[in-house]
C-alpha positions as CSV (number, residue, x, y, z in Angstrom):
1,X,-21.3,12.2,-15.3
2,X,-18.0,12.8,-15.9
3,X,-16.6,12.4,-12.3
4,X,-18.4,9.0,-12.6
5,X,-16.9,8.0,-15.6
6,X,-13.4,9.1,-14.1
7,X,-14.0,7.1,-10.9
8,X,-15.1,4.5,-12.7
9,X,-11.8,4.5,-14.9
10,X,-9.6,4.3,-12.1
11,X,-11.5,1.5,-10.4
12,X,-10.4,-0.7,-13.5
13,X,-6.2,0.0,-12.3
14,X,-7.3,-1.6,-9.0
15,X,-7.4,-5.1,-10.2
16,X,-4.2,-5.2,-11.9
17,X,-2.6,-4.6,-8.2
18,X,-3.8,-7.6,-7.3
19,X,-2.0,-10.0,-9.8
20,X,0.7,-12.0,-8.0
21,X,4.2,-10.3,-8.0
22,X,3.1,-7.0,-8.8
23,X,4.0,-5.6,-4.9
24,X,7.2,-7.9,-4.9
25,X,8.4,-6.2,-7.8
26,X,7.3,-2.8,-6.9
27,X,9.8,-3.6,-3.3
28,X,12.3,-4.5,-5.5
29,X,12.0,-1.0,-7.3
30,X,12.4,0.8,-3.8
31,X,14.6,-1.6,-2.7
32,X,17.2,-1.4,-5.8
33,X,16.2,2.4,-6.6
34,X,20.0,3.6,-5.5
35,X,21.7,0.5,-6.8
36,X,22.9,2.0,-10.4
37,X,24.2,5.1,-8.5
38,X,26.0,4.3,-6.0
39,X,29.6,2.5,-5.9
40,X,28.1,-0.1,-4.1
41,X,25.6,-1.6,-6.4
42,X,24.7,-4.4,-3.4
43,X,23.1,-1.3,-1.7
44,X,19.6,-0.4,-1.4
45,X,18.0,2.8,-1.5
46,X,16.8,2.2,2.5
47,X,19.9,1.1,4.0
48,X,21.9,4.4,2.7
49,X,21.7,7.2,4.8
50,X,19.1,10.1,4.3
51,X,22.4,12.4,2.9
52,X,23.8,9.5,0.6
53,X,20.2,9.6,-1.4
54,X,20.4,11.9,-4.0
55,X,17.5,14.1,-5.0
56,X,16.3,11.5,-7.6
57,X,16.3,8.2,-4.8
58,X,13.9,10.9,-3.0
59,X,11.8,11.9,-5.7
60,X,11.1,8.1,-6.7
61,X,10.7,6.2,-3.0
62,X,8.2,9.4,-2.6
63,X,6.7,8.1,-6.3
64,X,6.4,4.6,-5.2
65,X,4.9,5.4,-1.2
66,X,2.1,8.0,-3.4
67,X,1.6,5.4,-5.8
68,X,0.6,2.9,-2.8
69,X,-1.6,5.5,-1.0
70,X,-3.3,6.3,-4.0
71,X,-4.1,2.6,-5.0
72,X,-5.7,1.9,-1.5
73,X,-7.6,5.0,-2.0
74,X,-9.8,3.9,-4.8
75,X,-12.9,3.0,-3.8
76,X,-14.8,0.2,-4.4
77,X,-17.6,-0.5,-6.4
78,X,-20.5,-1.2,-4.2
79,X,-23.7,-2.2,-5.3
80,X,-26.1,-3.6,-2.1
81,X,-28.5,-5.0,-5.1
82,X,-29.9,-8.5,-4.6
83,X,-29.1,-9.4,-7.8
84,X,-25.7,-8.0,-8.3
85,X,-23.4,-9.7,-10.7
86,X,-20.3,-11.8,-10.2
87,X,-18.1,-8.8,-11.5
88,X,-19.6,-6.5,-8.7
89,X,-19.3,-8.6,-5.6
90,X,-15.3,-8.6,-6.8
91,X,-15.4,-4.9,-7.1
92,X,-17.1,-4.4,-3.6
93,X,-14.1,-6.7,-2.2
94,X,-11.3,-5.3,-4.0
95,X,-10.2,-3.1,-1.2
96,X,-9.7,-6.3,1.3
97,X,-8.1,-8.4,-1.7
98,X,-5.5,-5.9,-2.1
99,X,-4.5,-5.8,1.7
100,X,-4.7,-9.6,1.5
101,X,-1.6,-9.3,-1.0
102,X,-0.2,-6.4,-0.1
103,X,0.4,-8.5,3.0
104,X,1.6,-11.6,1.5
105,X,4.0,-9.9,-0.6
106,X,5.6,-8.0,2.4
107,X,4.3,-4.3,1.4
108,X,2.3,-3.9,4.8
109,X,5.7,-5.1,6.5
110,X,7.7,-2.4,4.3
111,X,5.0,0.1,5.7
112,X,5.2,-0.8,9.1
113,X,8.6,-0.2,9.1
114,X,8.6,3.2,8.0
115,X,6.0,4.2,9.8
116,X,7.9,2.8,13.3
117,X,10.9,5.2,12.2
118,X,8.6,8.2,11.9
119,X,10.3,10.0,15.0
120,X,13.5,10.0,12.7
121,X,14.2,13.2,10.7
122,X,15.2,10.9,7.1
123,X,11.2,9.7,7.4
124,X,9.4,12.8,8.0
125,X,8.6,13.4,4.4
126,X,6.6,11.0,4.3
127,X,4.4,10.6,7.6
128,X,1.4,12.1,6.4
129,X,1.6,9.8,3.6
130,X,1.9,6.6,5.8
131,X,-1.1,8.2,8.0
132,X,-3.3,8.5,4.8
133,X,-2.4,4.6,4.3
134,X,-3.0,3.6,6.9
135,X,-6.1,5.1,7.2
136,X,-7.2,3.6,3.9
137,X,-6.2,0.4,5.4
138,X,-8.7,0.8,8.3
139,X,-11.2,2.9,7.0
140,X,-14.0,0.4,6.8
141,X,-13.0,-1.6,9.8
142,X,-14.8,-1.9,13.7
143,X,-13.1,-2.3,16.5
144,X,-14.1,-6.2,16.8
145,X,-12.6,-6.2,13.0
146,X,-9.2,-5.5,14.3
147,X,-9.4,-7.5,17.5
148,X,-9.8,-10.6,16.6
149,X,-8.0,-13.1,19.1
150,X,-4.9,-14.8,17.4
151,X,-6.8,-18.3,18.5
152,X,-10.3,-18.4,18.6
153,X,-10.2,-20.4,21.8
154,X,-8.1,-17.8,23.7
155,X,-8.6,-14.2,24.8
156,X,-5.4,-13.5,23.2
157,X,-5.6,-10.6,21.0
């Protein structure tokens, strides 16, 4: 009962991630994290070098990548009853809502970027994280789900 009760408190956070601007200002937190400690205060936390970031920069870009992992790890509410409710047909699509704006606000872009520079020793903290993402991101795809052609006249994936 009480591991229900918890996972059901945390399913309620979910939806607040999907309000619009949320993600943008969360970008603008990683992107302006340095900004106050640096002489530069044009400069953003991923354009300094790995050296230039002090401990703190590390701590909180490590905050804000854990914080996005552990968002997409909630899982949804999903109740295959006939006669399901409103409420629980937007908790069973929660998951795909927040992708949906995770992408339009340019977090899934953020992501892929990091996770191209992986090879690079500044990025290493944080593979694992990105895999576990990414994996949350996929998790409940097919194959077909992820090949869809780009136009659905052409064999063009």
């Amino acid at each position: 009962p009480t591991k229900t009760r918890d996972l059901d408190r945390v399913r309620t956070y979910k939806p607040a991630f999907l309000k619009p601007g949320v993600w943008s200002a969360i970008i603008r937190v990683i992107l302006h994290l340095s900004s106050t400690h640096t002489s530069n205060p044009s400069s953003d936390i991923l354009s300094n070098f790995y050296s230039r970031r002090s401990e703190n920069d590390h701590a909180r870009l490590h905050l804000i990548i854990s914080l996005i992992r552990n968002v997409l790890a909630i899982n949804d509410f999903h109740d295959s009853s006939i006669h399901a409710s409103n409420q629980s047909y937007l908790s069973a699509t929660c998951q795909e809502e927040l992708v949906a704006r995770m992408t339009q606000e340019d977090v899934i872009e953020l992501l892929l970027s990091l996770a191209a520079s992986t090879n690079e020793f500044e990025y290493r903290p944080w593979n694992t994280l990105l895999l576990e993402i990414f994996f949350y991101i996929f998790q409940y795809r097919t194959v077909p789900d992820l090949l869809v052609p780009v136009c659905p006249f052409s064999n063009v994936i």
